[in-house]
N, C-alpha and C positions, 0 to 999 in steps of 0.2 A: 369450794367448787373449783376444780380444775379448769384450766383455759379448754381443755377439748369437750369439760362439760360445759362448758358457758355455750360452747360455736356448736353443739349439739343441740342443745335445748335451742338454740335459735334456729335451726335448720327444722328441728321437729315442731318449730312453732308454724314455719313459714306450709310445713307439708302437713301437718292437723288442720290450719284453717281454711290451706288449700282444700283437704279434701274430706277433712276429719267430721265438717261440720255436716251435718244435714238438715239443716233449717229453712224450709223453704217461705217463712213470713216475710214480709216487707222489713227492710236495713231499718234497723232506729239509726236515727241521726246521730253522728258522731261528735261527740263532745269539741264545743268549739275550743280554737286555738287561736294565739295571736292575729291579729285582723293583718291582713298581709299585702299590698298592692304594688305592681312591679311599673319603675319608675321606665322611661323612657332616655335615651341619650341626651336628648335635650334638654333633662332636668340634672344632667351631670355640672358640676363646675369645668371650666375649663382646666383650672389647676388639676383638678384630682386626673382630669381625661388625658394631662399629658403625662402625668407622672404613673398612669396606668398604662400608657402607649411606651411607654419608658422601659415597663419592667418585662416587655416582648423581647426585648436583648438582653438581657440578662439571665443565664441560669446556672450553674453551680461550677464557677470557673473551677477549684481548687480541685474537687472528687472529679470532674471532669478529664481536667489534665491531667491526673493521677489514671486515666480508665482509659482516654486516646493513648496513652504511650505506652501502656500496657496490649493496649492492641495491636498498634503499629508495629510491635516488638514480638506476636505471636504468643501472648502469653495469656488471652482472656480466658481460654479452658483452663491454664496451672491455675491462673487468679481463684476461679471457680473451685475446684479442686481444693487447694490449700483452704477455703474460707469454708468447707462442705458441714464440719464437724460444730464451726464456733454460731453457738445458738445462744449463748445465755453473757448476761452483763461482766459475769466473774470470770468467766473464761477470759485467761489471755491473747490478745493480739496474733495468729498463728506465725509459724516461724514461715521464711521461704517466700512472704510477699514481694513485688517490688515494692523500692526503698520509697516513690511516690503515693501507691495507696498506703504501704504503712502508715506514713506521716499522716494522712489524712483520716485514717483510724483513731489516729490518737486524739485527734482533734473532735470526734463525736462523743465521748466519754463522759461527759458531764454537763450538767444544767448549766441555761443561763442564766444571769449576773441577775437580772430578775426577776428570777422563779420566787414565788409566793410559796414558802413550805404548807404555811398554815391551810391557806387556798388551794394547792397543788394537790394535799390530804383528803381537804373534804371534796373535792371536784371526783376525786379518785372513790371516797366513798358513795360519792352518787351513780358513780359509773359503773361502780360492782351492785348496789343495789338493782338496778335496773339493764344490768347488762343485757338479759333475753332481748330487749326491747330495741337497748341499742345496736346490738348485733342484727338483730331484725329489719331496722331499718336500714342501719351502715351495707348493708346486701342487697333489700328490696325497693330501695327508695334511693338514697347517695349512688350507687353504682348506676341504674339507667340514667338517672341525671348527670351525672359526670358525662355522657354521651352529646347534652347541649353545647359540650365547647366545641367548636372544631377542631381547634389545634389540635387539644387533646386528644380526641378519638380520631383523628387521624394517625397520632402517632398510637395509640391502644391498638387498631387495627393493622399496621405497620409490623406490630411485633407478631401479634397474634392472629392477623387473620378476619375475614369478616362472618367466621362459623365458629372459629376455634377456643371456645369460651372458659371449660374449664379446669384449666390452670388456673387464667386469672380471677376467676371466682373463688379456688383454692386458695390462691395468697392473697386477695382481699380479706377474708376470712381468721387467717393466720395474722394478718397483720394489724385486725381489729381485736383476736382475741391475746395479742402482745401484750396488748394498751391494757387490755383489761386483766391483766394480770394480778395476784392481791398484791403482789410488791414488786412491779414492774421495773422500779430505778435500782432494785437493791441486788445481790449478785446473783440468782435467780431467774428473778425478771430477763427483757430481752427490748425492754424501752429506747435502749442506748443501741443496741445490736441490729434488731431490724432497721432503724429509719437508716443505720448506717449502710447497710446494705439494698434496701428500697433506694438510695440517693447511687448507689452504683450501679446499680440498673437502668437508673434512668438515666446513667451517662451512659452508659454502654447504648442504647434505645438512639440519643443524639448522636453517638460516634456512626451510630449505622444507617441511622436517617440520612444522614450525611456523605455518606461513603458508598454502601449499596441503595439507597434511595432512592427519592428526585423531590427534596424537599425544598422547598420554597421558602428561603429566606426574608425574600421581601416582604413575602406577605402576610407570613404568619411569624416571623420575629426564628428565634431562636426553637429547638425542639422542646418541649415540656419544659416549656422558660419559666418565669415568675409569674405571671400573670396567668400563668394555667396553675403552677401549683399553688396560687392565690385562691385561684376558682374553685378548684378543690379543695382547699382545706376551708372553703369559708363553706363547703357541702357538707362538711363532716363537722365544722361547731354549730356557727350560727344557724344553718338550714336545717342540719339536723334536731339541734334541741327544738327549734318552733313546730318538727314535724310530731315531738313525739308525741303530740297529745291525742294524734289518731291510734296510737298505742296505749292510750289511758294512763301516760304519764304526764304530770301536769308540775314542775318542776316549781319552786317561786321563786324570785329573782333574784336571793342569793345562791340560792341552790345553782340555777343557770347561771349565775357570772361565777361562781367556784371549777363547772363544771369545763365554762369556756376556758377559763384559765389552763387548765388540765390539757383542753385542745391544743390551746396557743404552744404550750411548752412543744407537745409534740409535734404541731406545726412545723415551728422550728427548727426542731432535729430532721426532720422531714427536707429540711433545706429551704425552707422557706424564710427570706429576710426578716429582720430583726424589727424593720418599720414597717413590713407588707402585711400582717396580720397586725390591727391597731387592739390597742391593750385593754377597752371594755368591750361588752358583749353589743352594748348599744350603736359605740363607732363602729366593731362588725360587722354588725346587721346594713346599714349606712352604706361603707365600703362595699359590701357582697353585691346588694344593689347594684352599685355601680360597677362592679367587673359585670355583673349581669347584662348591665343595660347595654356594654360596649365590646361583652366579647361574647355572650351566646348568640347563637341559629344551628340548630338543628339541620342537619345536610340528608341527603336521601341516602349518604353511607352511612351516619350515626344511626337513623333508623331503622334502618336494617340489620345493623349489628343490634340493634335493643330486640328489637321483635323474634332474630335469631338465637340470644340468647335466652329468650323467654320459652320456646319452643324446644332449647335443648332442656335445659334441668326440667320442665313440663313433659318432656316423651320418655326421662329416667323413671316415672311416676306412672306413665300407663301412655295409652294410644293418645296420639297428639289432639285426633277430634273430639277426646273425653278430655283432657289436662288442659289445652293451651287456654279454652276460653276462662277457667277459672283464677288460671294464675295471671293471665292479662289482666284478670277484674281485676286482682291482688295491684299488682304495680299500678293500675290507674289510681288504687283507691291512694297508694301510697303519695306518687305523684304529682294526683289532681288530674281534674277535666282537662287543662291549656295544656298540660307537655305530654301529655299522652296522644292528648289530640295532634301534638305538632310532630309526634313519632308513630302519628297514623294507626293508634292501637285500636283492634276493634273495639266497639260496645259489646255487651250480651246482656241476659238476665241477669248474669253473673254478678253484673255492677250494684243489683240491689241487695244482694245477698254477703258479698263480703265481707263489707265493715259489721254486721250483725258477727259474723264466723269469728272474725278478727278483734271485735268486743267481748266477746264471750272469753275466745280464751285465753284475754290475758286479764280480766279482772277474773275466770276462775282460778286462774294463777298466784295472782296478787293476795287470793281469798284461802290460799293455800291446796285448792282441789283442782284437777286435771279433767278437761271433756273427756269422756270415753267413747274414740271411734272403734266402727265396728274391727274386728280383727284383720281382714282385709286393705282395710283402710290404713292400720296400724304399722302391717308389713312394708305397705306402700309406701310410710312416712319414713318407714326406718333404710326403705332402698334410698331413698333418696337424700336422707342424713349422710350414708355411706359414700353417696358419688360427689355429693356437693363437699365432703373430706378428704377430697381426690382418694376415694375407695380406701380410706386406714390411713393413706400416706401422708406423713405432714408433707406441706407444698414448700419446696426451697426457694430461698430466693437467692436463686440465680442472675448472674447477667447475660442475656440472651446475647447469642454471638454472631446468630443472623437475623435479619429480617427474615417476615414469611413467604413462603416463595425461593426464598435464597439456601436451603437449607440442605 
């Protein structure tokens, strides 16, 4: 299975159960998952609360320096330019970069010191087996969540706008079906290649924060520092894996510590420190906690941007008063009653019918057989695979050269 049929099948999952289903009985319950209860700051250590207040200055000094003085020099569109072609692990380094990003190129190219092969393999096995699902999630569930940190979403909206969603829907996309590639590290792959280009973007994002912006230092630390790209990648291992069992994936505990691993590795190409992601799935879980308890709240801009983005890919799909109420069920089913509620998502009927639509089709999946929506439906699902694939075009990952607004 190709990477654009992996991020297909998951887009046609997310628009079948959107609309594929027609079942209007009462939701069976959905298959329990990890018992889950979210700690409070006060049950943090003091130790871990400063060395988390810590990782707010800190973000990717080296590709950083290497992206300000490529700016500062007029060169982020050649930057762009020159890197337009280099998509895959075996392709060489392009000629023509400055002599700062090369270096820092070279420095993305290979695992770290202790990557788990054996672990790294079967985590990878897990991931290809279940890809529909994780893709499914990593889009419907990981993406409005990442909206809980401030910092974050305010620099997401910064680049892009508080409408302007699919791009980064596009390279989210692209940049889950990287990972899932069958041999992502090998010359092929694009393991090594994306996170290296994702970590220049987000210096370019901080150079602009900074320059055309009015970002606030004090108060939020650094742009898309440690402590956000903490928050995030603890959304895409530990959060993810305990989410999937609303997807009828029920992993066992080596399975999930093979497949964390697998995270971790790409965590850290990701640019995320070597001690900031801790090395079992258990201290994850622990740590995630705790960035939780001390750096999420929901802002009345994060929720807006949620609810906007729900409403855009929901009106590629048909008229907003027919689409929006079903695909909000979708993400609340995904995210839960607390942060749906705390991004003010409506209710509807919708909410009991979901996880029924959302059980069906992936244990008939798992079962080898496909629900059959009506053909209407079917076209539906397929417009809407098309725009959520930025309409055919794979999405590049550029480094944006202005803020929105600035452009």
């Amino acid at each position: 299975m190709t990477r654009r049929h992996i991020l297909g099948a998951a887009a046609v999952a997310g628009a079948t159960a959107l609309l594929g289903s027609s079942t209007t009985a009462s939701a069976a319950q959905a298959a329990s998952g990890p018992a889950s209860s979210r700690v409070t700051a006060d049950d943090i250590a003091p130790e871990e609360k400063s060395y988390l207040e810590g990782l707010k200055q800190i973000a990717d000094p080296q590709c950083d320096e290497a992206v300000a003085e490529a700016f500062e020099r007029g060169q982020g569109a050649a930057v762009n330019e020159a890197l337009k072609g280099w998509k895959s692990n075996g392709q060489a380094i392009p000629e023509g970069l400055p002599a700062k990003v090369r270096d820092f190129l070279e420095t993305t190219r290979q695992l770290p010191s202790w990557a788990d092969p054996e672990a790294l393999a079967a985590g990878h096995r897990f991931g290809m087996a279940h890809a529909q699902q994780i893709s499914f999630a990593a889009v419907l569930d990981v993406t409005p969540e990442r909206m809980r940190f401030p910092a974050a979403a305010a620099a997401i909206i910064g680049i892009e706008g508080p409408h302007d969603n699919k791009q980064g829907f596009a390279k989210a996309l692209r940049a889950v079906g990287d990972i899932l590639h069958k041999e992502p590290y090998g010359p092929d792959g694009a393991a090594f290649v994306t996170p290296a280009r994702v970590r220049m973007a987000h210096s370019a994002v901080r150079y602009l924060l900074h320059t055309e912006g009015h970002w606030d230092t004090g108060k939020w630390g650094q742009p898309i520092n440690q402590l956000d790209l903490l928050a995030e990648g603890s959304l895409f291992t530990s959060y993810l894996i305990d989410h999937l069992f609303k997807l009828d994936v029920h992993p066992g505990e080596e399975e999930a510590e093979h497949y964390f691993h697998e995270c971790r590795v790409g965590g850290y190409l990701m640019g995320i420190t070597e001690d900031g992601m801790p090395p079992t799935l258990a201290a994850a879980r622990k740590r995630a906690a705790a960035v939780d308890a001390v750096h999420a709240q929901v802002t009345p801009q994060s929720a807006k941007y949620v609810k906007a983005t729900i409403e855009y890919f929901s009106t590629l799909v048909g008229p907003k008063e027919i689409t929006v109420p079903p695909a909000t069920a979708l993400v609340r089913y995904m995210i839960g009653d607390t942060d749906a509620d705390a991004f003010d998502l409506a209710r509807s009927t919708w909410d009991t019918v979901v996880p029924t639509a959302v059980h069906g089709f992936f244990s008939g999946t798992q079962a080898g057989g496909l629900p059959t929506p009506s053909a209407t439906m079917t076209s539906l699902a397929i417009q809407m695979v098309q725009r959520a694939m930025n309409d055919g075009k794979e999405a590049e990952l550029t480094m944006p050269l202005h803020l929105y607004g600035h452009r």
